[in-house]
N, C-alpha and C positions, 0 to 999 in steps of 0.2 A: 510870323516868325517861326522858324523850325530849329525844335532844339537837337544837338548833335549830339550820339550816343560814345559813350568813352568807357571803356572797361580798365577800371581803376583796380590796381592792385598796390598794398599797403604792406611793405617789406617789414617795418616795424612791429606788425603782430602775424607773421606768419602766412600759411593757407587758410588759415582760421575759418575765413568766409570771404569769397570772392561777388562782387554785387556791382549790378553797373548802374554807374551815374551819370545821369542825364546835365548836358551843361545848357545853362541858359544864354541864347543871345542877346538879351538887354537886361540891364542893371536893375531896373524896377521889377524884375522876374524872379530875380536871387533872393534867397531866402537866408536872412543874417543867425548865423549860430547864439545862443543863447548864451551869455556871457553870465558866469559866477561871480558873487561880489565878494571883496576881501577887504575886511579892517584889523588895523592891529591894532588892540594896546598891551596888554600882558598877553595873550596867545593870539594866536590865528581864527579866527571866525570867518567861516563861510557857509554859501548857504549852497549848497551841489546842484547842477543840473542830473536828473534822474530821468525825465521822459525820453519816450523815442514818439515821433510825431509824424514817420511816415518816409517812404525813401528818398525825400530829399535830405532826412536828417541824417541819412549813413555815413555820408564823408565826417560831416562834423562829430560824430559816436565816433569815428575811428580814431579821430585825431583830437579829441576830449580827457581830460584829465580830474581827478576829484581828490580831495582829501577825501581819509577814512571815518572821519567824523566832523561834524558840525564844530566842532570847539575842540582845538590842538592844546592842551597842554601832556607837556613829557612827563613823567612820574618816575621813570628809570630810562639813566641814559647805554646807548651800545660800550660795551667794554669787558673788562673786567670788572668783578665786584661779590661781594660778600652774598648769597644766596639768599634771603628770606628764609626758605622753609626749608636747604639740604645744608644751611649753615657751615658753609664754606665757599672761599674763595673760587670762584668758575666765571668763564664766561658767556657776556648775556649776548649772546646773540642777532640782539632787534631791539625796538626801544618798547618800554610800557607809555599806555598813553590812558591817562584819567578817562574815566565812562562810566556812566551812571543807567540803566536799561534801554540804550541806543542803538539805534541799526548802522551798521558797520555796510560802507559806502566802498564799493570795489576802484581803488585808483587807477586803474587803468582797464582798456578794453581787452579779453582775453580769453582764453577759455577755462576755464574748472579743471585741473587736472589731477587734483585729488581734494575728497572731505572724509572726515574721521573723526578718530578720538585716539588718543596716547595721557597716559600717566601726568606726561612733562606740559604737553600743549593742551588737553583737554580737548574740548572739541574744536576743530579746526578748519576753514576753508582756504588751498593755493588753488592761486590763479596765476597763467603762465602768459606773458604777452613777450611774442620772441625768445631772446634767449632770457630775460629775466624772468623769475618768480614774486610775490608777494605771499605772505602766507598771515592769516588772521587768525588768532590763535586764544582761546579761550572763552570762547562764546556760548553762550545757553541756548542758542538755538541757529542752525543750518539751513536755510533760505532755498538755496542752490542745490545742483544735483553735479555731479560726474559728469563731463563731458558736453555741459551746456557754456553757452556763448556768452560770457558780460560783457555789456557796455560801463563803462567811467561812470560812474554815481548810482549806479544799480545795489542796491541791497542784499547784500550775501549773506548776513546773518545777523545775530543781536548780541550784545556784549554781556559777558557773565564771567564768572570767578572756577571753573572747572578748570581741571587738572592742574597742575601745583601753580596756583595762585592764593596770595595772602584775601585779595580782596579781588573787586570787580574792576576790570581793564579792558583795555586791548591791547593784546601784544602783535608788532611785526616784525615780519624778518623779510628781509628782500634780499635775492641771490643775482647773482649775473654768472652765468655758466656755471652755476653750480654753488658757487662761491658767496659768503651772507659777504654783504658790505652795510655802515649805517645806514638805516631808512632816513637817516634826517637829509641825509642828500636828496633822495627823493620828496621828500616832501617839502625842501625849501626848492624843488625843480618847480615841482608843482602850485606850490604857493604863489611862483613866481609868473607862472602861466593863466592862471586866474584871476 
């Protein structure tokens, strides 16, 4: 049996990286994506896929999805609301999500297109898949560098309480052309893909 070469490109994250996939002619050849388990009862519990196992796992990295932590629960919802620490009414731009010295899990595949530190987000990793952004925001430590490639359940950093944080979280904010919208769309997108 000979397998047929197909250069796949995936409009959804860009030029990011273009890689060709090999298609198998029989069934028993394919290689089944690794599926994430999801149970509810008061939050979301999952357990991510993080490996990469070799180019037949490309397509499935491309088109792989993660929550940002093992255990979802919100702590602050997107809106308006009363500041914590500048005690006053502003808005929050992304949601806090409970964390306790955990590695924050890149949801989607993309590239780094910027890490830092600011006053308000502390230290911080975006990741840009297409036109959206994801940005993980208060972390005690930066995994990633500038301009390198994540795949969905990769490790970007570890959850900490830097820059104006009461306690230890993760906060997100996810853009679509520029623009925050709530991350809980995305992440009940994603729950629902897992």
């Amino acid at each position: 049996m000979t397998a047929n070469a197909i250069h796949a490109q995936f409009n959804t994250i860009g030029d990011v990286m273009n890689r060709k996939v090999t298609r198998q002619d029989s069934p028993s050849e394919q290689v089944d994506a690794q599926n994430d388990s999801v149970q509810e009862v008061d939050t979301i519990q999952t357990t991510p896929s993080i490996e990469t196992k070799g180019k037949e796992d490309v397509v499935s990295n491309y088109m792989s999805v993660s929550l940002p932590l093992k255990k979802i629960q919100i702590n602050s919802k997107f809106g308006m609301r009363m500041h914590p620490i500048y005690h006053r009414y502003i808005m929050h731009n992304g949601v806090d999500l409970h964390a306790r010295h955990e590695d924050v899990l890149s949801m989607l595949p993309g590239k780094v297109i910027r890490i830092g530190y600011d006053s308000r987000s502390g230290k911080f990793v975006t990741v840009q898949s297409a036109n959206y952004t994801v940005s993980y925001c208060h972390l005690s430590q930066q995994y990633v560098r500038q301009n390198d490639f994540v795949y969905a359940g990769q490790p970007l950093g570890l959850t900490g309480r830097t820059g104006a944080a009461t306690g230890e979280h993760l906060h997100l904010t996810t853009k679509k052309d520029g623009k925050a919208f709530n991350p809980v769309i995305l992440l009940n997108v994603i729950k629902d893909m897992i």
